[in-house]
Backbone bond lengths (Angstrom), bond angles and torsions (degrees), N, CA, C in turn:
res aa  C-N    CA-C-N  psi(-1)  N-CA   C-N-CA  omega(-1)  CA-C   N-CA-C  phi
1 X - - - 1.451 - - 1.528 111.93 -
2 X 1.383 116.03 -18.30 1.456 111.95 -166.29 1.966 96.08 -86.65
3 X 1.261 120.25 -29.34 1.840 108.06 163.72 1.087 108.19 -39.38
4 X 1.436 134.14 -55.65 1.546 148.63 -164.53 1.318 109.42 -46.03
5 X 1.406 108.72 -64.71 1.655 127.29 -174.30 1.664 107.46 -84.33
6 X 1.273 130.31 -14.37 1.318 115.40 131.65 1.778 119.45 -59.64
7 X 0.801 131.54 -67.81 1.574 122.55 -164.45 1.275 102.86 -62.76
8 X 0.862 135.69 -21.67 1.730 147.98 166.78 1.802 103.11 -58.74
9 X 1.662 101.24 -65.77 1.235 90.81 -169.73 1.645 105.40 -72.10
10 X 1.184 143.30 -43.74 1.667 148.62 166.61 1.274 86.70 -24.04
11 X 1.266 123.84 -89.80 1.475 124.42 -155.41 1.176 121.90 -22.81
12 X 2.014 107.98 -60.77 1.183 102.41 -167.39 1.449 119.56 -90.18
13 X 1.737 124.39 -17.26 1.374 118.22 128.06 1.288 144.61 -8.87
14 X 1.401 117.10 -64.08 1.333 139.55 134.82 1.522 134.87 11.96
15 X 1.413 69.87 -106.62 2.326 99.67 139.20 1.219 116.04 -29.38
16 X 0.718 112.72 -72.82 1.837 126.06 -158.33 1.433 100.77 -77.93
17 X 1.479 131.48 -18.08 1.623 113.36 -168.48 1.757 80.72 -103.87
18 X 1.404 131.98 -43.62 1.468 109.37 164.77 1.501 141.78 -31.29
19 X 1.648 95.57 -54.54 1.403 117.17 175.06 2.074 104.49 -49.56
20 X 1.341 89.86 -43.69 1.897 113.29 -162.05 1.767 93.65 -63.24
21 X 1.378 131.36 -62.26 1.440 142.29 -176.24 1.308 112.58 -36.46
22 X 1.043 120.20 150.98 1.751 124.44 172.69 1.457 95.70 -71.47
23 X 1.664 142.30 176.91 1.003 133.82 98.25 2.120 98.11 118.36
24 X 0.754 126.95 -169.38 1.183 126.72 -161.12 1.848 92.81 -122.42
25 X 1.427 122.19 126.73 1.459 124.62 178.87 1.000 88.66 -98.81
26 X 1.610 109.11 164.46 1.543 124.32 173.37 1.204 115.33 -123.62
27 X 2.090 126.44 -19.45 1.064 104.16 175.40 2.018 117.52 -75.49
28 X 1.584 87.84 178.35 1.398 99.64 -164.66 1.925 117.66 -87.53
29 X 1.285 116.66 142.14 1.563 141.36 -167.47 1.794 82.06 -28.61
30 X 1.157 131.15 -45.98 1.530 117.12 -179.20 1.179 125.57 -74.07
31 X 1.466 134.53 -27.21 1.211 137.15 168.45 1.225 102.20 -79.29
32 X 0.765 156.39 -27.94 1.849 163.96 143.73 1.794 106.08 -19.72
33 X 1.422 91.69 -64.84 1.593 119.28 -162.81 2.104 75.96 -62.25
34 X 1.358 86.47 -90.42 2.215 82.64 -169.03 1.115 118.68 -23.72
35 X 1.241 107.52 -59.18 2.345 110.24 -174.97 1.487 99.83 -56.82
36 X 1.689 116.05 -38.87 1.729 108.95 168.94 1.270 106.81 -38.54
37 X 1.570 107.82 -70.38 1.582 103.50 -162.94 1.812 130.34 -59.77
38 X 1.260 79.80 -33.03 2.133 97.90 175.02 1.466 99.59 -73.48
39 X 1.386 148.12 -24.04 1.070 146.14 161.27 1.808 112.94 -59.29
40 X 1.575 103.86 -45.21 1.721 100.22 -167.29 1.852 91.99 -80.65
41 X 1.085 107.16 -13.97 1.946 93.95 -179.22 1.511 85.18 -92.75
42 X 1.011 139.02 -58.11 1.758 115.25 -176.64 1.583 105.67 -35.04
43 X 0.765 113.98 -49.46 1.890 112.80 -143.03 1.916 83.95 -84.77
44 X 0.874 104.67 -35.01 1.687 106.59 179.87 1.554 110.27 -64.86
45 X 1.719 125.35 -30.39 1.293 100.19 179.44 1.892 90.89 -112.38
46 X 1.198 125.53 21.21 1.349 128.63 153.00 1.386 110.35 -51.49
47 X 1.540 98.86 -60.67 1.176 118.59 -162.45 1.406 126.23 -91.88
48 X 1.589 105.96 11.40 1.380 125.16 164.87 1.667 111.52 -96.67
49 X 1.465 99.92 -35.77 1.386 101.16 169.52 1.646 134.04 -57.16
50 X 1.277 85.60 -35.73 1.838 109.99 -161.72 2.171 82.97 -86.39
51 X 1.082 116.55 -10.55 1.515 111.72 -175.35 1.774 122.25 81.76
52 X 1.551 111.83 4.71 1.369 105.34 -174.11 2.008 107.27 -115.43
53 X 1.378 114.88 34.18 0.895 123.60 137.34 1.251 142.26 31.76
54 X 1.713 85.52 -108.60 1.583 117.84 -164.53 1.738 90.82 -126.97
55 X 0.889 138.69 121.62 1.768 145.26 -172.62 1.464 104.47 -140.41
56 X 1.237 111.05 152.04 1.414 107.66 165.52 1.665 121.20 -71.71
57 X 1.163 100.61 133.99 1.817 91.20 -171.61 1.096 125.13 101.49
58 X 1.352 133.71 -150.71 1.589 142.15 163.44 1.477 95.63 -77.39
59 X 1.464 110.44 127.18 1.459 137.38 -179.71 1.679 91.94 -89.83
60 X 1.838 113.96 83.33 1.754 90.25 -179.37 1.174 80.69 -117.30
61 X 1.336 140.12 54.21 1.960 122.55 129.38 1.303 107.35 -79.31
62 X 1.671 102.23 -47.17 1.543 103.52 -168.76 1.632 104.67 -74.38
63 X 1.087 127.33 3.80 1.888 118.48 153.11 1.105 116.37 -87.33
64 X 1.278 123.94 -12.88 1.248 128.47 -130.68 2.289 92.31 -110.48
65 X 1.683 87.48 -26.43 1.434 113.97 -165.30 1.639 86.39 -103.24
66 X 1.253 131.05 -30.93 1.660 115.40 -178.91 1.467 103.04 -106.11
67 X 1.183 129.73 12.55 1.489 126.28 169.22 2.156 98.85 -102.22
68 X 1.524 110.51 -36.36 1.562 92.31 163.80 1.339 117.94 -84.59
69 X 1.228 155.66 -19.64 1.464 143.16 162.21 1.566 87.34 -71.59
70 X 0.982 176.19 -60.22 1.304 151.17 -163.69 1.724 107.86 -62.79
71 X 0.975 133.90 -44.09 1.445 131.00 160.75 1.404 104.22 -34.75
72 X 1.293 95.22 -63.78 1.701 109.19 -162.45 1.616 106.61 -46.03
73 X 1.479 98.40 -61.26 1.597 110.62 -173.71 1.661 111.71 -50.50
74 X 1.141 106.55 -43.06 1.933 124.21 -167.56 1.530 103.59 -70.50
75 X 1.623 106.14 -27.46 1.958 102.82 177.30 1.685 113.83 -75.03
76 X 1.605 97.17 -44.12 1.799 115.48 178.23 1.522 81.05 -58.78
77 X 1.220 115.79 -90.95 1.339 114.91 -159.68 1.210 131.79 -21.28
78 X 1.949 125.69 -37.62 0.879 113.54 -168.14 1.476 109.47 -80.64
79 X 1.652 109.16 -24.11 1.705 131.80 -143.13 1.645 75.56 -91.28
80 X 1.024 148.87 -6.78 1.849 150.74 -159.68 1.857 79.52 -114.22
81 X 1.178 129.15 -67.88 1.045 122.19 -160.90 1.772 109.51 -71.46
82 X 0.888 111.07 -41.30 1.810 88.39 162.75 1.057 142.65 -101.33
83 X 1.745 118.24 10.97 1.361 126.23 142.31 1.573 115.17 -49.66
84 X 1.616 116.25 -38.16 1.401 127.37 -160.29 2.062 90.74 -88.73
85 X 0.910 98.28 -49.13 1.269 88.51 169.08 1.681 131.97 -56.81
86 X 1.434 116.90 -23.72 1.496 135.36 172.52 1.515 95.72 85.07
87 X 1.308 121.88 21.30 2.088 95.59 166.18 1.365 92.47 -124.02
88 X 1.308 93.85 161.77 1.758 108.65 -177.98 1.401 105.13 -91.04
89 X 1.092 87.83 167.33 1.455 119.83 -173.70 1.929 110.42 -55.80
90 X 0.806 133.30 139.40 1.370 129.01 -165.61 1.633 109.90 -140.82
91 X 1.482 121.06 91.92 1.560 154.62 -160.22 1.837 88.84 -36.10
């Protein structure tokens, strides 16, 4: 069950660092969904490092730390995906 609630949480990560970006992205709802998920395990051992983890309550550093590496990942990601594709970037 825990694959599930990863692609769950990627997704809507995902979402939200698209929505978050200036400008119109081009990669596709699945590369979105993955860089989601590699974003919420960044921000998860970010946020093991930095010590705020495990908290009483809603843990919102550690969202707070896997919702910006998911930005992060979803900008590389897209700017990786249309270099690889060969068209430029379009303002």
């Amino acid at each position: 069950m825990g694959w599930l609630w990863a692609i769950i949480v990627g997704l809507v990560l995902g979402l939200i660092a698209k929505a978050i970006l200036p400008g119109k992205q081009h990669s596709p709802l699945w590369l979105a969904t993955i860089l989601g998920m590699l974003g919420a395990l960044a921000g998860n051992a970010i946020a093991r490092a930095a010590g705020v983890d495990a908290t009483p309550g809603i843990d919102w550093w550690r969202h707070v730390f896997q919702l910006v590496a998911a930005v992060v990942l979803v900008a590389v990601g897209d700017r990786v995906y249309m270099t690889a594709r060969g068209e430029r970037r379009r303002a």
